[in-house]
LORO-147385 format. One record per residue: x, y negated, z of N, C-alpha, C, O in turn; residue in three letters. Coordinates in pm, 1 decimal. Atoms other than C-alpha are relative to their C-alpha. Example, Ala and Ser with C-alpha at 12.3 -4.5 7.8 and 13.67 -1.06 7.14 Angstrom:
2
       nc1       nc2       nc3      cac1      cac2      cac3       cc1       cc2       cc3       oc1       oc2       oc3  residuo
      89.0     119.0       0.0    1230.0     450.0     780.0      90.0    -120.0       0.0     193.6    -118.1      66.5      ALA
     -82.0     119.0      -6.0    1367.0     106.0     714.0     -77.0    -109.0      73.0     -26.1    -219.8      89.9      SER
% end
This chain:
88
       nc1       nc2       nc3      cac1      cac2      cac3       cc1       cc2       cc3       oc1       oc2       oc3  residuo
      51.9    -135.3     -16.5    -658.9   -2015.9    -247.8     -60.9      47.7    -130.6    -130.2     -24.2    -202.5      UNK
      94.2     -87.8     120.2    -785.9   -1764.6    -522.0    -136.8       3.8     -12.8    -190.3       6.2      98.0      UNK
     134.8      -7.6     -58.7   -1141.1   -1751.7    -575.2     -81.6     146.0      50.3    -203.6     129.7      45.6      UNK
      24.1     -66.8     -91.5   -1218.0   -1441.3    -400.5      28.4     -19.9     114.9     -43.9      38.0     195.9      UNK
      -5.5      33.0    -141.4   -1090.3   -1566.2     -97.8     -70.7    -129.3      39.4    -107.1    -149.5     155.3      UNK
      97.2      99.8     -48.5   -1276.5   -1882.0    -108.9    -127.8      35.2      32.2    -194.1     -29.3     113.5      UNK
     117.7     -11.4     -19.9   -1576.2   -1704.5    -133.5     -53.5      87.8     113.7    -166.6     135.9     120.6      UNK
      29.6    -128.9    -135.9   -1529.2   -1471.2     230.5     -51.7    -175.8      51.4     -27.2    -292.6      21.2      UNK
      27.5      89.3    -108.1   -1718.7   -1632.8     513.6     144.3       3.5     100.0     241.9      78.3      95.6      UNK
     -87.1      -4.8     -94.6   -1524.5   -1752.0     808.3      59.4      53.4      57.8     177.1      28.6      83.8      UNK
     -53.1    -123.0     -74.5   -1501.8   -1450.7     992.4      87.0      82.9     -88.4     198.0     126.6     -57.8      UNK
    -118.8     -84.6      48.6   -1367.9   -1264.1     726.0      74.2     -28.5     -48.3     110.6      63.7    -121.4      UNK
     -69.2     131.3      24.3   -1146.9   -1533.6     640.0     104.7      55.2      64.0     196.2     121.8      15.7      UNK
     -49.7     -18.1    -121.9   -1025.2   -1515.0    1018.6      82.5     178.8     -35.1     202.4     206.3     -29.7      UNK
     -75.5    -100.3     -37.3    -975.2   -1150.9     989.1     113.5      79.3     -97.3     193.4     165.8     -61.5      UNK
     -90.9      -8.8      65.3    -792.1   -1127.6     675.3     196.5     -78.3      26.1     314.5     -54.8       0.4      UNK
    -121.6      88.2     -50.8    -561.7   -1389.4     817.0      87.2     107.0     108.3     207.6     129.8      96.7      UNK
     -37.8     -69.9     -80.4    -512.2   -1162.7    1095.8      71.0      70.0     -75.8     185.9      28.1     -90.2      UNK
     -21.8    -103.0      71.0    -454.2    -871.7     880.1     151.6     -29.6     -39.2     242.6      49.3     -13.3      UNK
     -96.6      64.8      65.3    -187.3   -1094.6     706.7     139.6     -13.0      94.0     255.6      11.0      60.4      UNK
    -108.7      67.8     -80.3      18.5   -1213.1     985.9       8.7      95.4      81.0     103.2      76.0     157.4      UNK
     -72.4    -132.3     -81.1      38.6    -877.7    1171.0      98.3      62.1     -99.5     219.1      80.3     -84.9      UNK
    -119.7    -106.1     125.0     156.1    -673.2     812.8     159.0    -110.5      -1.3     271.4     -60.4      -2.3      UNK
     -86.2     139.6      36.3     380.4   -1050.1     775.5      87.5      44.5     147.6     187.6     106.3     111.1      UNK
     -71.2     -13.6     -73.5     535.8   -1000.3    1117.8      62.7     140.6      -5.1     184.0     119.7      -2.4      UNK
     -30.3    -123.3      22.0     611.4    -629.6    1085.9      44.6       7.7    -107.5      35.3     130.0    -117.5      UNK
     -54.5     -15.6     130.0     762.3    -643.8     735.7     156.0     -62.5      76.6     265.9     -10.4      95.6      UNK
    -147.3     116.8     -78.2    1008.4    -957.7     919.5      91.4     124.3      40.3     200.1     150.9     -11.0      UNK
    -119.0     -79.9     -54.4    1145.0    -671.6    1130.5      23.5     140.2     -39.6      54.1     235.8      31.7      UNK
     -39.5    -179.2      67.6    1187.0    -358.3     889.5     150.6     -35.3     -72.3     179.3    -118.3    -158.5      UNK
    -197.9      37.0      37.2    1612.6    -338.4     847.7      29.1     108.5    -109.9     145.6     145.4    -124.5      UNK
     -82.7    -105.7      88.3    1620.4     -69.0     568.2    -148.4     -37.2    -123.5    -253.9     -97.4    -103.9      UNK
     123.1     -42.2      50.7    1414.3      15.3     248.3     -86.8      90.5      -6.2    -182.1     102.8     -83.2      UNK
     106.6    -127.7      -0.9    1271.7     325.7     364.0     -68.8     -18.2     114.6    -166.7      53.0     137.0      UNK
     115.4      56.3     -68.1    1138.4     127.9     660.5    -108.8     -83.4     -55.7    -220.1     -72.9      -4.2      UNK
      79.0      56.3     124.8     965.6     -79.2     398.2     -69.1      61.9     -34.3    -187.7      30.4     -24.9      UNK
     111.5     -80.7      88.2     822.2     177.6     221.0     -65.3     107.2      88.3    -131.0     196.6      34.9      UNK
      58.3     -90.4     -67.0     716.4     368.9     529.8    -128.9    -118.1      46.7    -248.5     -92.2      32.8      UNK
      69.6      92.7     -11.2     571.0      25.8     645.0    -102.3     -20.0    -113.2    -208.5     -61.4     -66.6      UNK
     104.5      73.0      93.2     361.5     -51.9     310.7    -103.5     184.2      18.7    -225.7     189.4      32.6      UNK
      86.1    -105.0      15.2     258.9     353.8     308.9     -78.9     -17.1     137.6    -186.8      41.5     128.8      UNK
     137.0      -3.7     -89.8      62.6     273.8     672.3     -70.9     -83.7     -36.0    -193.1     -69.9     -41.5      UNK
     123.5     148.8      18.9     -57.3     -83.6     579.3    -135.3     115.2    -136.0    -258.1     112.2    -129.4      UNK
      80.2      -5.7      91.8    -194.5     113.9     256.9     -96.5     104.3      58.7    -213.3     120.0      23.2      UNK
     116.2    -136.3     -79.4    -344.6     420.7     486.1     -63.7     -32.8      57.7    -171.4      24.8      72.4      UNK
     137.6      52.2     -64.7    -494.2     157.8     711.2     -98.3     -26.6     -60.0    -212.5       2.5     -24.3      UNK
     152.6      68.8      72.2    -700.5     -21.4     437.9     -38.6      96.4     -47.3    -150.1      65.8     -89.7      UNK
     100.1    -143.3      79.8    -812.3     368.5     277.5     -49.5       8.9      84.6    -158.8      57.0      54.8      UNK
      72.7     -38.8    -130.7    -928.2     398.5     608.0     -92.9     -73.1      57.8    -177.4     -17.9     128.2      UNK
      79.6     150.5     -41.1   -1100.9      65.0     690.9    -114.3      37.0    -108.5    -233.4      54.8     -83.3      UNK
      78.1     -16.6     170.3   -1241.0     124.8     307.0     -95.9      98.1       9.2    -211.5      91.3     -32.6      UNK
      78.5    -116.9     -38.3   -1341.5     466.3     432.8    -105.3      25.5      32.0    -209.4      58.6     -24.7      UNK
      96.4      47.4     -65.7   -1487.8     414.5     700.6     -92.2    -117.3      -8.6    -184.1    -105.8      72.5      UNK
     154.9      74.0       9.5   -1740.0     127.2     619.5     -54.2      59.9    -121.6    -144.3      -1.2    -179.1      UNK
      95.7     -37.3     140.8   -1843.2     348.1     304.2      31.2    -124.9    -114.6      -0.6     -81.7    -225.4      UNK
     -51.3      71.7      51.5   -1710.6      15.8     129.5      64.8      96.5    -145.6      23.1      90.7    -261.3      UNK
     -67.6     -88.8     138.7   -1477.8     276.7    -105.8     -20.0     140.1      86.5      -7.5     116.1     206.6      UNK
       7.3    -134.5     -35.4   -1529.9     676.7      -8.7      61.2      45.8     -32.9      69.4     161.5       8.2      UNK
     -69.4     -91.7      77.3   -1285.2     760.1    -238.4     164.7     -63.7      17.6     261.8     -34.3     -52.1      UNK
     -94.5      98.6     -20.8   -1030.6     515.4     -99.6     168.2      78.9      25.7     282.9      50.5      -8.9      UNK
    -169.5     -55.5     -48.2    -760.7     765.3      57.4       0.5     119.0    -140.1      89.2     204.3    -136.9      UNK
     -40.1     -62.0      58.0    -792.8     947.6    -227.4      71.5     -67.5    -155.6     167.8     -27.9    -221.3      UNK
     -39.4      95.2      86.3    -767.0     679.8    -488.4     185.7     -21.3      72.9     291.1       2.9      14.1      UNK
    -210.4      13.4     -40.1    -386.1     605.4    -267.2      -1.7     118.4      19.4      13.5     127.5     141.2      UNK
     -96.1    -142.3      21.9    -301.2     974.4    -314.1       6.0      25.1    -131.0     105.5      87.0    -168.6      UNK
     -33.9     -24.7     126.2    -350.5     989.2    -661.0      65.3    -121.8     -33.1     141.0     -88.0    -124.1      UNK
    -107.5     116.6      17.0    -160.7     619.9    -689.9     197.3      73.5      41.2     304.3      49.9     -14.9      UNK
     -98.3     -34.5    -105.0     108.9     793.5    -455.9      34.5      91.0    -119.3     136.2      60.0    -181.3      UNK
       0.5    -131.4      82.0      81.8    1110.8    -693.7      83.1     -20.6    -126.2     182.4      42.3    -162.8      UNK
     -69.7       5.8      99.8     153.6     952.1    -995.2     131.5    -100.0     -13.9     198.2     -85.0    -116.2      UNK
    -131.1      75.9     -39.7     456.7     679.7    -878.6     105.0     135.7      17.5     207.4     142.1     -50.5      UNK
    -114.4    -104.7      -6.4     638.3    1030.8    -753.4     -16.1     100.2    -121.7      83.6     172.4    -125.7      UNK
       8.6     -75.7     174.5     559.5    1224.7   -1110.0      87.1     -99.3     -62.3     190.8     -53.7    -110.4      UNK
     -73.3     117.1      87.4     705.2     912.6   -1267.1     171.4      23.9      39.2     261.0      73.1     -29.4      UNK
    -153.5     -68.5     -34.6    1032.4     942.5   -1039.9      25.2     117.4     -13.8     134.6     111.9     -69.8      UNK
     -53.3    -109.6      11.9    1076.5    1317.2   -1049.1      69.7     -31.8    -171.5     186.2     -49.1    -207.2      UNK
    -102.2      -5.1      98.5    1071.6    1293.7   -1426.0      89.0    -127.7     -93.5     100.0    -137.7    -215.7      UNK
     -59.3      96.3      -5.3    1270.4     989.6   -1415.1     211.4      79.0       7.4     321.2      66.4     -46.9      UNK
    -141.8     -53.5     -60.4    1547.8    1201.5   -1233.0      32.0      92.8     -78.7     148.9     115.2    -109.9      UNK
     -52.7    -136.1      82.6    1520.8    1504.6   -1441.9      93.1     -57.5    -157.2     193.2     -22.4    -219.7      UNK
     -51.3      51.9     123.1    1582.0    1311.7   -1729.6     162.6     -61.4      15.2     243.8     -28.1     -71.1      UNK
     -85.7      40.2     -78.3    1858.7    1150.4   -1561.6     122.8      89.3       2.5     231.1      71.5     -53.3      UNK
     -84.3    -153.4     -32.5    2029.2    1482.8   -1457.4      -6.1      77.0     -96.3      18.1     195.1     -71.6      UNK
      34.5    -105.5     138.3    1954.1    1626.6   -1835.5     159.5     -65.3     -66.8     264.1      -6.0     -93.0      UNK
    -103.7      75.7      33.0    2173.0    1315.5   -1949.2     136.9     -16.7      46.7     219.2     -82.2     -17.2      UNK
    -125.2      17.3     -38.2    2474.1    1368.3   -1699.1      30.9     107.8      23.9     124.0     116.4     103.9      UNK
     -31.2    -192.2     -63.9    2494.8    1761.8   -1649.5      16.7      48.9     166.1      53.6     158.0     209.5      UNK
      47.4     -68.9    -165.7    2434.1    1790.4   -1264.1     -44.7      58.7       6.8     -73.8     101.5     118.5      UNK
% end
């Protein structure tokens, strides 16, 4: 184990495990990659939300919208560039 995880108590040990082996079973049965990436965008809306709500991070769902924000800026001008280089 890493040493941040050595250093949770039991319980939150326990509930990371949890955490783990629900996202771990639900990944098993996603058959495409846009179930994938619909799957990682809730896992990541649950923990802004978990984060949220205990005041833990306040800025949590906004921190994954500006992550979100700048991954699709990156692809747009990924594509434009793309479509500059082949005349579409």
């Amino acid at each position: 184990m890493n040493g941040t995880v050595d250093k949770l108590t039991p319980e939150a040990l326990r509930r990371l495990q949890n955490l783990a082996r629900t996202w771990n079973e639900r990944t098993q049965a996603v058959k495409d990659d846009a179930q994938f990436a619909k799957l990682c965008f809730d896992r990541a809306k649950a923990a802004a939300r978990r984060a949220r709500r205990s005041q833990r991070n306040p800025r949590a769902m906004y921190e994954l919208a500006e992550l979100l924000a700048t991954w699709a800026a990156q692809q747009e001008e990924s594509e434009a560039r793309w479509h500059g280089g082949h005349g579409s």
